[in-house]
N, C-alpha and C positions, 0 to 999 in steps of 0.2 A: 582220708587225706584232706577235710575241710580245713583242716588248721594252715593247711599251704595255698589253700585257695585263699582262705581270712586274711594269710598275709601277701597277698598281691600275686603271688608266683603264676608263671606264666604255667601252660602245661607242657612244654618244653625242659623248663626246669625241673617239675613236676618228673619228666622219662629221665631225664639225667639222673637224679638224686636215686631213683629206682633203680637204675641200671650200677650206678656204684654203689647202693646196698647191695642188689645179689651177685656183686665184683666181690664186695668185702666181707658178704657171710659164705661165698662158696666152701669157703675150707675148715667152717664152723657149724657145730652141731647146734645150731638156732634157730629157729621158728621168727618168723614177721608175718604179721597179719594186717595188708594194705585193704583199706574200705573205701572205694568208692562209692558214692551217693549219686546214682544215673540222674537223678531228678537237677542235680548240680555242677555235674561234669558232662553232661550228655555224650553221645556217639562219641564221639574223640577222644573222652577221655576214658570209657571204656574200653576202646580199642585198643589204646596208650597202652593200661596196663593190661588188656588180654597178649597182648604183642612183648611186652618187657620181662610179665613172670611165666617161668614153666607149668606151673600150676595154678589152674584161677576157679574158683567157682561162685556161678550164675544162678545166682535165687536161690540157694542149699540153704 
């Protein structure tokens, strides 16, 4: 997700945009793979998306 960071997005925008992708793929057999970079989002924005997607994984 550094390309929404690069372009200014707040991390507010950042959970919105998350949250109506997995609006708009629940009824779709898709895959999205969100990366955060802790060193660039820190605590908040880890959280952001531990709290947005149902499936996340940490250091795998």
């Amino acid at each position: 997700m550094i390309w929404a960071m690069e372009k200014g997005w707040s991390l507010d925008e950042n959970h919105r945009l998350e949250e109506n992708s997995n609006h708009a793929l629940s009824t779709k057999k898709k895959l999205f793979l969100c990366q955060y970079d802790l060193h660039r989002f820190g605590a908040d924005g880890a959280m952001m998306a531990f709290d947005t997607h149902s499936l996340t994984v940490y250091r795998g």
